[in-house]
C-alpha positions as CSV (number, residue, x, y, z in Angstrom):
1,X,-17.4,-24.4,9.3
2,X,-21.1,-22.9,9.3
3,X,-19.4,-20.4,11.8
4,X,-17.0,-19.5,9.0
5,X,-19.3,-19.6,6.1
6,X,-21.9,-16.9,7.8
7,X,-19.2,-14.7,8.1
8,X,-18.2,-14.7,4.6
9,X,-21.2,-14.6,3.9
10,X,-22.2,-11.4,5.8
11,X,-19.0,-9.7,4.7
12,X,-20.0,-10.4,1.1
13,X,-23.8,-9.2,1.2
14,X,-22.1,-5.9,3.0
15,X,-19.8,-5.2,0.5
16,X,-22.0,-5.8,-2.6
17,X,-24.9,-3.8,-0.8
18,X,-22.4,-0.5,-0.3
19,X,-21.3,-1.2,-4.1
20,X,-24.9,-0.6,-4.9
21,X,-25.5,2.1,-2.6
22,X,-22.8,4.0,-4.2
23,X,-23.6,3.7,-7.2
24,X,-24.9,7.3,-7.5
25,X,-21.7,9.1,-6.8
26,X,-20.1,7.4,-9.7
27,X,-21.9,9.1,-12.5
28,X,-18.9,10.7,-13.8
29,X,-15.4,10.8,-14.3
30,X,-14.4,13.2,-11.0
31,X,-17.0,11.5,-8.7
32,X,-15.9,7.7,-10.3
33,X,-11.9,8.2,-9.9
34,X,-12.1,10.8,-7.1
35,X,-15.1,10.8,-5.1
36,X,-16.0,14.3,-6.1
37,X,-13.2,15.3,-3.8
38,X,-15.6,15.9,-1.3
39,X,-14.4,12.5,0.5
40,X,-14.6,13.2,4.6
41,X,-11.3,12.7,7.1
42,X,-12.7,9.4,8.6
43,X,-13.1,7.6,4.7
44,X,-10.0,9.2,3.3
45,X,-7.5,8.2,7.1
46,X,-9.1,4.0,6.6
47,X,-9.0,4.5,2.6
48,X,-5.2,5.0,3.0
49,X,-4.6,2.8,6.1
50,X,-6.4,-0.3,4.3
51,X,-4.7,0.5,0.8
52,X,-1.5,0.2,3.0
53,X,-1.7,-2.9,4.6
54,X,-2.7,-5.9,2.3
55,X,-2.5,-10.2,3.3
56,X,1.3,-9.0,2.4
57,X,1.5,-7.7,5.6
58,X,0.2,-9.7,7.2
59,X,1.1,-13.2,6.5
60,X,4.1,-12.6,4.3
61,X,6.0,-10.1,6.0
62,X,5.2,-10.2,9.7
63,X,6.0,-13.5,9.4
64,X,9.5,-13.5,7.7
65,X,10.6,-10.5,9.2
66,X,9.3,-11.7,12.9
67,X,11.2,-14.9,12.3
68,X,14.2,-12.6,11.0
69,X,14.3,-10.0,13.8
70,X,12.4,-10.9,16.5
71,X,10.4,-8.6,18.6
72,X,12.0,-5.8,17.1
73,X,9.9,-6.1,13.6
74,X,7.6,-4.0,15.9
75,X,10.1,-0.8,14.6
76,X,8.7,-1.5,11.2
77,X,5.1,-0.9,12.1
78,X,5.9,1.8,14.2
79,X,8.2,3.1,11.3
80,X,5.1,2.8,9.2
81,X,2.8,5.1,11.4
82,X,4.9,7.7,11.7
83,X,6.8,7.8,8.7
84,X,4.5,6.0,6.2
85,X,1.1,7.5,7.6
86,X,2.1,10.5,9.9
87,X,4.7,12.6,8.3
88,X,3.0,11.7,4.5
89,X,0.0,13.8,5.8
90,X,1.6,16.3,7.4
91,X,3.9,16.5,4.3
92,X,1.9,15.8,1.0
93,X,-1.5,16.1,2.3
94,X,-2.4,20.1,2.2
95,X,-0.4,20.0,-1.1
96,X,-1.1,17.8,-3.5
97,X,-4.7,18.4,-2.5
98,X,-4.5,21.5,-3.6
99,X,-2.1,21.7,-6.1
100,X,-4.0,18.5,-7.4
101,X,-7.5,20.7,-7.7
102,X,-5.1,23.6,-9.2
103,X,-4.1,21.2,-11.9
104,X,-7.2,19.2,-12.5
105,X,-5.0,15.8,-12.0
106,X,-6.8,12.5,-11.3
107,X,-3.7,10.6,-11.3
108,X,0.0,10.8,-10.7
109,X,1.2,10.6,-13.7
110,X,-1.7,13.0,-14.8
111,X,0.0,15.7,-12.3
112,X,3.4,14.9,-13.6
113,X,2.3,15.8,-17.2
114,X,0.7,18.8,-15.9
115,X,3.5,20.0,-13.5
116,X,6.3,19.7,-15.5
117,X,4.4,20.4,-18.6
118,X,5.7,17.1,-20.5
119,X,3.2,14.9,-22.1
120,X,6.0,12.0,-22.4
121,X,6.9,12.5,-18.8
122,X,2.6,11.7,-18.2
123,X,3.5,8.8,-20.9
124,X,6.3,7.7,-19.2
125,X,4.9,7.7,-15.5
126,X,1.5,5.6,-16.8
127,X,4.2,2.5,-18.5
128,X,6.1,2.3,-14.9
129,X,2.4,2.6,-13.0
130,X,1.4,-0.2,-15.3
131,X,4.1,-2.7,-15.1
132,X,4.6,-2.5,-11.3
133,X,1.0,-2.3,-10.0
134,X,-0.3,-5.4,-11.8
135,X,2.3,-8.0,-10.5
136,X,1.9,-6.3,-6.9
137,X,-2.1,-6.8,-7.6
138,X,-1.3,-10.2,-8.2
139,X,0.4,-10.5,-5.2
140,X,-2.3,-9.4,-3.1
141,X,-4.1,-12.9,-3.7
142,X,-1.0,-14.9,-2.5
143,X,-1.4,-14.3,1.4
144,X,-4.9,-15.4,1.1
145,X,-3.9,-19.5,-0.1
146,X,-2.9,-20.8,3.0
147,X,-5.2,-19.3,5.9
148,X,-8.2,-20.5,3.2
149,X,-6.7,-23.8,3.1
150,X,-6.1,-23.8,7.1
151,X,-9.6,-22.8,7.4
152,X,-11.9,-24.2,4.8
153,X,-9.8,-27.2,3.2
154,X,-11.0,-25.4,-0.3
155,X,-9.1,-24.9,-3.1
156,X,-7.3,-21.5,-3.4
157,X,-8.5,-20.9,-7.0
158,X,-11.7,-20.8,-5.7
159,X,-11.1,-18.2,-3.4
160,X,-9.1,-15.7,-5.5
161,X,-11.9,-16.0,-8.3
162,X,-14.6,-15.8,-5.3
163,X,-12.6,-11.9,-4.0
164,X,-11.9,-11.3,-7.8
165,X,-15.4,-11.4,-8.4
166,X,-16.8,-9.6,-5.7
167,X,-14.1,-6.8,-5.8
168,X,-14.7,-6.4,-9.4
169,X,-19.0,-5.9,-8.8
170,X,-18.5,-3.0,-6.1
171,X,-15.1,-1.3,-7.7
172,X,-17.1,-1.3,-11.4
173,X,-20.6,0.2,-9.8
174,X,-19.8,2.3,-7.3
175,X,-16.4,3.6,-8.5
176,X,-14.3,5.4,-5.8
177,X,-16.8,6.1,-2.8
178,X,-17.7,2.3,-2.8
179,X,-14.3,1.9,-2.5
180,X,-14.1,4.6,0.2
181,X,-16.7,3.2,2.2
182,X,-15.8,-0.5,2.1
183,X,-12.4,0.2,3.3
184,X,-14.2,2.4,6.7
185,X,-16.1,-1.0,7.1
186,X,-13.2,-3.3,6.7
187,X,-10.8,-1.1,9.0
188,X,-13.0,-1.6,11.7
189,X,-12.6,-5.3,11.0
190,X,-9.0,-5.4,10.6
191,X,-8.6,-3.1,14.6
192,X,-10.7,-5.4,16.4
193,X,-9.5,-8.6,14.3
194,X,-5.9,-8.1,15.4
195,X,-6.5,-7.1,18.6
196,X,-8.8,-10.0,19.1
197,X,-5.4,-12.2,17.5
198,X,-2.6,-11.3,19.1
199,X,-4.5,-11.6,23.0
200,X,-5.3,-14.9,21.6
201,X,-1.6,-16.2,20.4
202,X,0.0,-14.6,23.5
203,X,-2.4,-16.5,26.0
204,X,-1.4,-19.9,23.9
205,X,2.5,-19.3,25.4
206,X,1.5,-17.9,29.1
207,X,0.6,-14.3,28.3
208,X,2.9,-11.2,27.0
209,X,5.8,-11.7,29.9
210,X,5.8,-15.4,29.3
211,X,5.9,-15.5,25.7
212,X,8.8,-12.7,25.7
213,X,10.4,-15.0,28.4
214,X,10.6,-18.3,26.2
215,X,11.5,-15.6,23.2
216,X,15.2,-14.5,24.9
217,X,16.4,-18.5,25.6
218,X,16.5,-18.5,22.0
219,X,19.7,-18.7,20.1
220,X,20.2,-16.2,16.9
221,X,20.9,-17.9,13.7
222,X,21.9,-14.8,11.9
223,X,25.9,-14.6,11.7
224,X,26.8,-11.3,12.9
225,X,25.2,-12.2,16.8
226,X,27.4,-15.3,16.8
227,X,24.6,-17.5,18.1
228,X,23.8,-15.1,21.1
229,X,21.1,-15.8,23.1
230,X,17.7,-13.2,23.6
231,X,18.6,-10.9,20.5
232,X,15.3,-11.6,18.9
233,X,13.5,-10.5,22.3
234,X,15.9,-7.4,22.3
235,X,15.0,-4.0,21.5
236,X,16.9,-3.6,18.2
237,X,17.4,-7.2,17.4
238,X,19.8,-9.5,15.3
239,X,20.2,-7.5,12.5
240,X,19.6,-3.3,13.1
241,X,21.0,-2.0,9.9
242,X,18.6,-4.2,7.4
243,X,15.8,-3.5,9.8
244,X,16.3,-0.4,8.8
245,X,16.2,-0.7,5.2
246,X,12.8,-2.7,6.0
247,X,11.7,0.4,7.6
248,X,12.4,3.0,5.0
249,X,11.0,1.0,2.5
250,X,7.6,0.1,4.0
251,X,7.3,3.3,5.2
252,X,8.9,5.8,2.6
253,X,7.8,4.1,0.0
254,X,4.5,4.5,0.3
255,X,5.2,8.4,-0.5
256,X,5.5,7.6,-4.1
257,X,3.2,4.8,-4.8
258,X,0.2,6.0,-6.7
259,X,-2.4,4.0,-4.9
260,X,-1.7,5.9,-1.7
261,X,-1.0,9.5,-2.9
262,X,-4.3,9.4,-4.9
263,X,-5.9,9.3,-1.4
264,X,-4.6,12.9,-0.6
265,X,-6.4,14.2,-4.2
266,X,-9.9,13.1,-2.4
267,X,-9.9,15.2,0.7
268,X,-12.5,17.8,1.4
269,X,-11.1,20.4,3.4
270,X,-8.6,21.4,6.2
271,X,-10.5,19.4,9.0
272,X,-10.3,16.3,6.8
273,X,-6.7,16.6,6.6
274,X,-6.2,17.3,10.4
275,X,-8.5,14.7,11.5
276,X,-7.3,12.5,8.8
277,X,-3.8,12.4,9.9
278,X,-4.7,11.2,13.5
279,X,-7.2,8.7,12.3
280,X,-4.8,7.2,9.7
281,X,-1.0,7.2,12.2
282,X,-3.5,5.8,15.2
283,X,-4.9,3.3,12.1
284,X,-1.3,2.4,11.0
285,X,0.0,1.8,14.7
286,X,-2.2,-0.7,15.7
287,X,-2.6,-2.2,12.5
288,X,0.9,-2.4,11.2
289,X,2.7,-2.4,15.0
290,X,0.5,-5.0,15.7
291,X,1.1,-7.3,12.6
292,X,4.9,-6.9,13.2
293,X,4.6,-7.6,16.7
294,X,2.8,-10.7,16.6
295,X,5.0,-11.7,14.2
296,X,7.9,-11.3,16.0
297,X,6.8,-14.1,18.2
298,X,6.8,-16.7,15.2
299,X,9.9,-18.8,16.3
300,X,7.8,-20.0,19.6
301,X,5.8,-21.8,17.0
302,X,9.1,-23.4,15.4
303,X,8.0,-26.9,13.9
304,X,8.4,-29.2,10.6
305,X,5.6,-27.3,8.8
306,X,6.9,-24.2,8.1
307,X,9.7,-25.9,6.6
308,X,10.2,-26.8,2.8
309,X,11.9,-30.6,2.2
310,X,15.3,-28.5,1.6
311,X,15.3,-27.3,5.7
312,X,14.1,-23.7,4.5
313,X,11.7,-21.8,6.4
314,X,8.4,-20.9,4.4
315,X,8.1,-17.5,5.5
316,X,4.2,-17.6,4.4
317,X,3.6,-20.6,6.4
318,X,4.5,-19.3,9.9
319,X,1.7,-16.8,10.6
320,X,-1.1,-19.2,9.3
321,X,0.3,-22.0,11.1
322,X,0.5,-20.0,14.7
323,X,-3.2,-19.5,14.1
324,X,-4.1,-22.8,13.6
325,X,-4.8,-24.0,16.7
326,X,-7.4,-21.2,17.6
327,X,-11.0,-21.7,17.6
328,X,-13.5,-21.2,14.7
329,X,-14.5,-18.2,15.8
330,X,-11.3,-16.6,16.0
331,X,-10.6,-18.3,12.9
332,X,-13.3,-16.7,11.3
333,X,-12.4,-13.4,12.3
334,X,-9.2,-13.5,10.8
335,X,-10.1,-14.7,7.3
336,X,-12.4,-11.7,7.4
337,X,-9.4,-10.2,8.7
338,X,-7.7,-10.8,5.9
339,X,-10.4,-10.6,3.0
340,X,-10.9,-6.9,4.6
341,X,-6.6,-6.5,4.4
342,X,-6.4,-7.7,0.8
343,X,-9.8,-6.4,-1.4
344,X,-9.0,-2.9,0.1
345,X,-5.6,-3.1,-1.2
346,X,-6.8,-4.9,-4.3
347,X,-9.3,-2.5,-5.3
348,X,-7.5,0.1,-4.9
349,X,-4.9,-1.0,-7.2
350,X,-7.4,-1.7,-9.6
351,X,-8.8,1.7,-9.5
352,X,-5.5,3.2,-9.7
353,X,-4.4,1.2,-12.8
354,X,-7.7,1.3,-14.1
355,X,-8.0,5.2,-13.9
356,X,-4.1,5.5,-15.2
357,X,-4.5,3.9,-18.2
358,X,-7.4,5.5,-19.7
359,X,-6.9,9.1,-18.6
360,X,-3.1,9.1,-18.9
361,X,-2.1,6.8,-22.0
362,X,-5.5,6.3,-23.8
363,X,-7.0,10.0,-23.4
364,X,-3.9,11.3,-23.0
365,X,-2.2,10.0,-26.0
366,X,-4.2,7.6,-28.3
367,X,-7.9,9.3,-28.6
368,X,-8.2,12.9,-27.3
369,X,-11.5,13.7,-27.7
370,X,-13.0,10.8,-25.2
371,X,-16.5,12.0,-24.1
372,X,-17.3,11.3,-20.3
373,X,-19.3,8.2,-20.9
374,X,-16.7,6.5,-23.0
375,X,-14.4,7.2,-20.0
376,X,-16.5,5.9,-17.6
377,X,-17.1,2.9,-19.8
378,X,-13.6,2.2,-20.5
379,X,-12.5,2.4,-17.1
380,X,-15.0,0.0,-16.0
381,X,-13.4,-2.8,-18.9
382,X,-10.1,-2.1,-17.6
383,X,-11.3,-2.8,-13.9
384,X,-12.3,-6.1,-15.4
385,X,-8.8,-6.4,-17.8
386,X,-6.8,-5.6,-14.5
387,X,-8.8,-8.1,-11.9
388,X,-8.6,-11.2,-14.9
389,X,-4.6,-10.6,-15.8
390,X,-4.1,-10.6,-12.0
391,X,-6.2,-13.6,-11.0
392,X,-4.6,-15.3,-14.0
393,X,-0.7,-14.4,-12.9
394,X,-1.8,-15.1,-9.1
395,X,-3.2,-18.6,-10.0
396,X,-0.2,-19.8,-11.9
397,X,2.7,-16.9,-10.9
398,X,6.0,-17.6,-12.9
399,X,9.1,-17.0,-11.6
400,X,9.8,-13.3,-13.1
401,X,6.9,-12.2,-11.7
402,X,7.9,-13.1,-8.3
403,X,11.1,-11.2,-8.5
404,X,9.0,-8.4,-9.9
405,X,7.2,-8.2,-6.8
406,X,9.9,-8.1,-4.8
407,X,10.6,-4.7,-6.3
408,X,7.6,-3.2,-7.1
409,X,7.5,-0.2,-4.2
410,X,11.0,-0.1,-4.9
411,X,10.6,1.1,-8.0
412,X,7.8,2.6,-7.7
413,X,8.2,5.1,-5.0
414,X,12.0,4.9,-6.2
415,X,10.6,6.4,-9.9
416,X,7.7,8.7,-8.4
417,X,8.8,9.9,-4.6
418,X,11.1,12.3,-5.2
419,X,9.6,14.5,-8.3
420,X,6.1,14.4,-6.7
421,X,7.4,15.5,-3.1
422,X,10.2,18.3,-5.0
423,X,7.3,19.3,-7.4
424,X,4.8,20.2,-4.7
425,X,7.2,22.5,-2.4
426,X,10.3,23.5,-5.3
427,X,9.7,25.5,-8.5
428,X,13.5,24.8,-9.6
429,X,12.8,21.1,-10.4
430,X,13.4,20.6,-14.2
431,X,12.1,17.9,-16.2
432,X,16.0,16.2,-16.8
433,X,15.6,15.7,-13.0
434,X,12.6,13.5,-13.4
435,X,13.6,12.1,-16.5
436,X,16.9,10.6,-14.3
437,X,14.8,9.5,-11.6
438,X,12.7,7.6,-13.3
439,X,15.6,6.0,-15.0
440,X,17.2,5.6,-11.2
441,X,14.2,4.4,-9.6
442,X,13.7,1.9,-12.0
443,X,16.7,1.0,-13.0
444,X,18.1,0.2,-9.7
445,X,15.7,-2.3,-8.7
446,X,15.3,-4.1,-11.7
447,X,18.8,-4.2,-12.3
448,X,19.3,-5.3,-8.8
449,X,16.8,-8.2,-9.6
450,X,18.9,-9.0,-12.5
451,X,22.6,-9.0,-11.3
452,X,22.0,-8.9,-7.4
453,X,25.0,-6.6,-6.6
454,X,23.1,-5.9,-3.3
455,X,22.2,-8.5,-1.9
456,X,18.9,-7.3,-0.4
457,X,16.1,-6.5,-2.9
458,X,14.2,-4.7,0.2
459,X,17.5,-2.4,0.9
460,X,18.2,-2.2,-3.1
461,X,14.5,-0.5,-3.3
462,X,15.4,1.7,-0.4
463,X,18.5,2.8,-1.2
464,X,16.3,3.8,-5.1
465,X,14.2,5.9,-3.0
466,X,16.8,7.8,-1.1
467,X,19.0,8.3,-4.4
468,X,16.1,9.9,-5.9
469,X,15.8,12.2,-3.6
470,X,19.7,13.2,-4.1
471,X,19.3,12.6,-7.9
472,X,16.2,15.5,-8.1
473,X,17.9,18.1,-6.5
474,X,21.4,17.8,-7.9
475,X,20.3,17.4,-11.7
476,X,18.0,20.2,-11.5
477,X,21.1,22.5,-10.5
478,X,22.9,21.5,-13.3
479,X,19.9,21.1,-16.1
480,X,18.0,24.2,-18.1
481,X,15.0,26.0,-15.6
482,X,11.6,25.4,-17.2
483,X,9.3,28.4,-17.9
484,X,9.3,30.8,-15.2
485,X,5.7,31.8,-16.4
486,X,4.5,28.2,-16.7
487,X,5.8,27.2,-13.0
488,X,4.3,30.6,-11.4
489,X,1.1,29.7,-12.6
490,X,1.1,25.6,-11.2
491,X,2.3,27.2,-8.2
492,X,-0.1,30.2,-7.8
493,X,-2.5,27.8,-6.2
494,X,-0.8,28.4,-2.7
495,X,-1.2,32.3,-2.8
496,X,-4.8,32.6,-3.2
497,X,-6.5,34.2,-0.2
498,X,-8.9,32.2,1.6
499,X,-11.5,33.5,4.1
500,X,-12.4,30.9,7.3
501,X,-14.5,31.3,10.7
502,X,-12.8,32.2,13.6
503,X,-13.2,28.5,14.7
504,X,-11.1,27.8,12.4
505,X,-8.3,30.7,12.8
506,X,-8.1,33.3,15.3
507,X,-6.0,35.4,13.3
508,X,-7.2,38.8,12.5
């Protein structure tokens, strides 16, 4: 326990301490919300790799889609670093960090209202942001509950006020580089904490050949293998075509949620976003790969306590419960493991919300002429209005809000994806094309949650995503152009000359 209790303890003091020290690049809005955009490759690469990968990931889904496919869960994290973190920098990087600057958007739904020159689109963008980040803050707590309880014997409550707190103190003070510079520190944590893990669970069944060994003598339970033996050791597993919907999902998705595209406003120059791309895919592949594959391993540690009194499997229960039997010290590592996972996530979501709310919907719509203080100030009580609704729905979630996490990328990155990537590369996007995927996006997932005519939610928000991106195109074919003057000028950004050193280019 005292082994425990000094790590905390020293993870704490650090993250309070960089709070502080940031403190000075949050003296106004720009520098709070965005770091001054002057945020280096190595802060912005962990800033989205730790945004990415919460306690969700980690207990929740490497452990029920481990137990569901086996070995080949691995796809999903490698799905995730090349999709989710690779191709979304070579992609959207370059481009919405200029076209960002170009438009002096903070937000997405700030450079929707801006790009398509709609102030109800901005409106509209802010309402989905809202409903769908708060239950998916929530959320982040929820992976936390058992390894505290494996590990301390405490109560959870005391734990999610305990991170609420402390994410709240650094978020509030040192706005976006705090932020910034806590997720670098807890990165490092989470790549040597999973390493340290999975060499740790592997030895408990005879090492890596042994443990994939005892995996193929067991029978599949999922009805399309028949009961065949070794699928969940196989390369594609039990189930390919869902695997695949897991895939696009965690690693599309993150193309349209706000919390990670805000990253890409941040970036300095063109050696952040380089350097930033290899950081963050390297970042994502050991991270995510690594969560998935030690999860895949979860039905060697089959027993009566990750099962409810109906015969279910507790999905959250099986990654805790493989880690029980390792020693404080590795115990230790992974709550800070963990903490690190979730308060990145979670104060980044905060931030996002936070930042949404006032400059989108209260600037934006209610009172206009909001000096820079008053926006500083109200950004800080909504930190504080985000991290107390989200405490208060993780300590006592009802069911609706369950279901509603179940779809929040879905709809999210099913609303957002498609006009944000369109809008950065095509001029012929019109605004009934966003209009109909936000109505898409949304209304496939929570319509979904409603009637269940797929019988996925995970494929239900991937199948959102992809429509959108048919939805976009097709509308705008078929819907009035917007101004040609209007577009030329959001997209003049990209034709301004720039002058480099020859390090940089060799062209003449």
């Amino acid at each position: 326990m005292v082994i425990k209790l000094v790590f905390l303890i020293c993870f704490f003091t650090i993250m309070i301490a960089v709070g502080i020290f940031a403190r000075k690049h949050a003296t106004n809005v720009g520098d709070f919300v965005l770091g001054g955009r002057s945020v280096g490759p190595w802060l912005t690469a962990f800033a989205y790799g730790t945004s990415y990968f919460s306690a969700v990931v980690f207990v929740g889904y490497a452990g029920q889609f481990g137990w569901k496919y086996g070995i080949s869960a691995t796809w999903i994290g490698i799905g995730n670093a090349l999709i989710g973190s690779l191709l979304a920098w070579v992609i959207l990087g370059r481009r919405t960090r200029v076209m960002t600057n170009h438009l002096k958007s903070a937000t997405m739904p700030d450079f929707f209202g801006s790009r398509y020159d709609c102030k109800a689109i901005k409106i509209t963008a802010s309402a989905i942001s809202f409903v769908f980040l708060v239950p998916y803050t929530a959320s982040v707590y929820n992976g936390l509950s058992r390894l505290f309880e494996m590990a301390f014997n405490i109560p959870y409550w005391i734990c999610v006020l305990a991170m609420a707190a402390l994410t709240g103190v650094y978020v509030i003070v040192g706005g976006y580089m705090a932020t910034a510079i806590n997720d670098f520190i807890q990165g490092i944590i989470m790549l040597f904490g999973i390493i340290a893990v999975i060499g740790a669970v592997l030895s408990q069944h005879g090492g890596f050949l042994s443990a994939i060994g005892k995996l193929s003598q067991i029978e599949s339970d999922v009805p399309i293998t028949l009961g065949q033996q070794g699928v969940f050791a196989s390369f594609f597993g039990p189930d390919p075509l869902n695997l695949l919907g897991v895939v696009i999902l965690t690693s599309l998705g993150t193309w349209g949620l706000p919390q990670m595209v805000h990253k890409f406003y941040t970036i300095k120059n063109e050696k952040s976003i380089k350097t930033g791309t290899i950081i963050s895919t390297i970042f994502a592949l050991i991270i995510a790969g690594g969560c998935y594959f030690l999860g895949g391993f979860g039905r060697l540690f089959d027993n009566q306590a990750i099962y409810n009194q109906q015969g279910g499997v507790i999905y959250d229960a099986i990654v805790p419960y493989m880690l029980h039997s390792l020693s404080d010290v590795l115990i230790g590592i992974v709550i800070i493991l963990v903490l690190s996972a979730s308060m990145s996530t979670l104060s980044s979501l905060v931030l996002t919300s936070s930042s949404t709310l006032t400059l989108d919907f209260i600037k934006g719509f209610i009172y206009k002429d909001m000096s820079e203080k008053k926006q500083l100030s109200i950004m800080r009580i909504f930190i504080v209005f985000f991290i107390l609704v989200s405490v208060i729905l993780a300590l006592d979630p009802p069911v609706f809000i369950a279901q509603l996490m179940g779809i929040s990328w879905g709809a999210l990155a099913g609303a957002f994806l498609a006009p944000f990537l369109y809008g950065l590369y095509w001029k012929g996007v019109t605004k009934a094309a966003v209009w109909a995927c936000f109505i898409s996006g949304v209304g496939i997932t929570t319509s979904n949650m409603i009637f269940a005519y797929i019988s996925s939610p995970i494929n239900a928000g991937a199948i959102a995503m992809v429509a959108g991106l048919i939805v976009v195109p097709l509308v705008s074919l078929l819907t009035p152009k917007m101004n040609k003057e209007k577009v030329d000028i959001v997209f003049e950004c990209y034709e301004e000359t720039v002058t480099v050193h020859k390090r940089k280019s060799i062209q003449e």
